[in-house]
C-alpha positions in Angstrom: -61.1 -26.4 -44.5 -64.1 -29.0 -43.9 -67.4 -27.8 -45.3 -68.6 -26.9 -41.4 -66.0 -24.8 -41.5 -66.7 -23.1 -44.0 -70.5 -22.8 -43.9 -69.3 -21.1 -39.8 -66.5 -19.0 -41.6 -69.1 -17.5 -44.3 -71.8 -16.7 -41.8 -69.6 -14.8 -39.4 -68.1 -13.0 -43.0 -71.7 -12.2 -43.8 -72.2 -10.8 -40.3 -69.6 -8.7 -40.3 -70.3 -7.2 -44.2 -73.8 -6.3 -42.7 -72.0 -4.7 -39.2 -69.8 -2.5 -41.5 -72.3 -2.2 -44.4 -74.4 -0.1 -40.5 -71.9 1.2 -39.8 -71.2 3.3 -42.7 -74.7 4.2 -43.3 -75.0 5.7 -39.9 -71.9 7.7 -40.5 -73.1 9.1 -43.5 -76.1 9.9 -41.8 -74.6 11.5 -39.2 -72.0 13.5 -41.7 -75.9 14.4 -43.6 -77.1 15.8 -40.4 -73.9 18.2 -39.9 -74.1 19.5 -43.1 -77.6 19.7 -43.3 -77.5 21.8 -40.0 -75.0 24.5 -41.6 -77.4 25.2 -44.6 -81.1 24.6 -43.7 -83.7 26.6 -42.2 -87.4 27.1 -41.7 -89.9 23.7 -41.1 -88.7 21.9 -44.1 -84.8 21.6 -42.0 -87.1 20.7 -38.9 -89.0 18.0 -41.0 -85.9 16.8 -42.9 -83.7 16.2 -39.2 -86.8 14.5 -38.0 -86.8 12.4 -40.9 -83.2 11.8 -40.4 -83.1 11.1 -36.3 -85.8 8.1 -37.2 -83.2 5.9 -39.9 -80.6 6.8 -37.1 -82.7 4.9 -35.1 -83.6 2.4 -37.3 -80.0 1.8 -38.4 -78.6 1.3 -34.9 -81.4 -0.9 -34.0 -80.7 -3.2 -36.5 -77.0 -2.7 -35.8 -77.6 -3.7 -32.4 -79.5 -7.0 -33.7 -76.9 -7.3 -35.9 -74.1 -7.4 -33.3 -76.5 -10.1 -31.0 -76.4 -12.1 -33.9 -72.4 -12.7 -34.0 -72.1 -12.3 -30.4 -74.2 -16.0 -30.4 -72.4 -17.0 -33.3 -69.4 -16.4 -32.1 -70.1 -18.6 -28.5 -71.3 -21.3 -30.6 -68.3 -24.1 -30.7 -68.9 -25.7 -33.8 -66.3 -28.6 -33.8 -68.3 -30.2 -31.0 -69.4 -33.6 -32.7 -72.9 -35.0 -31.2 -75.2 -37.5 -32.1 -77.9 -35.4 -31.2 -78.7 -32.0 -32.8 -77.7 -29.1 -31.3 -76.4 -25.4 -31.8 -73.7 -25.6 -33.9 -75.1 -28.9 -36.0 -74.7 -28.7 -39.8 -77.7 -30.9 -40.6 -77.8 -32.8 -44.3 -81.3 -33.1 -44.4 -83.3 -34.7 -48.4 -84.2 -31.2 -48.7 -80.5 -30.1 -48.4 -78.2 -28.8 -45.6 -79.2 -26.6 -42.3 -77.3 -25.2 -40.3 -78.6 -24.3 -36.6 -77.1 -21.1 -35.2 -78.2 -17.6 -36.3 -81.2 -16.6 -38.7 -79.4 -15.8 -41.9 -81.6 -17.4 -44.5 -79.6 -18.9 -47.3 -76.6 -19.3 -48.3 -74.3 -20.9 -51.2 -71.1 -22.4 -50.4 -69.3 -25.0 -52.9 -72.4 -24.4 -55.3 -74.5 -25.7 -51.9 -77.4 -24.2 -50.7 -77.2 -23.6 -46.8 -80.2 -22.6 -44.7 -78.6 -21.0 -41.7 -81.7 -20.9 -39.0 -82.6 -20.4 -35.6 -82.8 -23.1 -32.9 -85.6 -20.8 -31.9 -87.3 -20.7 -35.6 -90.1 -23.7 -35.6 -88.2 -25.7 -37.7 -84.9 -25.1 -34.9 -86.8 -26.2 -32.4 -88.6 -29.2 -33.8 -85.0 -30.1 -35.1 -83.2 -29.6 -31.3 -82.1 -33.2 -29.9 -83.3 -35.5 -33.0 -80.7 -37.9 -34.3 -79.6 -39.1 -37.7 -82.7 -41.1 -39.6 -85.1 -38.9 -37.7 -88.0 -36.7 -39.3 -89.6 -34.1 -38.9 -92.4 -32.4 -40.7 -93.2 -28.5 -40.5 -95.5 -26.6 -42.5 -96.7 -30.1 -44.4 -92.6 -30.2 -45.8 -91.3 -33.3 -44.1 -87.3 -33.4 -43.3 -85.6 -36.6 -42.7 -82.2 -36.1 -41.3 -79.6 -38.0 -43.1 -76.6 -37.0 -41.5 -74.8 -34.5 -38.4 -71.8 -32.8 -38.7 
């Protein structure tokens, strides 16, 4: 498996351990709010459910952002080789590897740091379309792109 591979591999793995890691939290909040109906009373039950309706919502919100994420990961052909930087690049940079897809932050793979980003995040979109020797320079951090995969 070529390092692309496996920097594509690990961030659809980490999207799904965050969809089930949801998923089971909203079960058990839903399983909280059955019991919790069968043996509460009075305002504190009222205030309690309340309590528990909003991290429902919270939970399935982020679920649902969650779920965006790998649905444009997933429609992201990575094999594609281009000269240019697009979705789907794994960029060595001097400061280290990006790769433009999903916001994940970073990752380790092969005892290499991985900054998965956004083509949307500033950096993404000052990245978009450069080619191999370019730079860029965000935030007074300058990046010269050594490389595309």
């Amino acid at each position: 498996m070529q390092f692309k591979e496996k920097v594509f591999a690990t961030c659809l793995q980490l999207l799904d351990t965050k969809i089930q890691a949801l998923q089971n939290t909203l079960q058990e909040l839903a399983e909280g709010a059955i019991s919790d109906g069968k043996s509460s009373a009075g305002d504190k039950h009222e205030t309690a459910r309340a309590m528990m309706q909003l991290e429902q919502e919270k939970i399935s919100k982020q679920l649902t952002e969650v779920l965006a994420q790998k649905t444009i990961l997933e429609k992201i052909d990575y094999t594609v080789k281009s000269t240019q930087i697009i979705k789907g690049s794994l960029i060595k940079t001097n400061k280290g590897y990006l790769f433009l897809s999903v916001a994940l932050g970073k990752i380790n793979i092969e005892g290499m740091d991985v900054i998965i980003l956004s083509p949307q995040s500033p950096l993404g979109l000052k990245l978009m379309g450069l080619t191999a020797k370019s730079t860029v320079e965000i935030n007074t951090t300058t990046y010269r792109v050594e490389e595309l995969a």
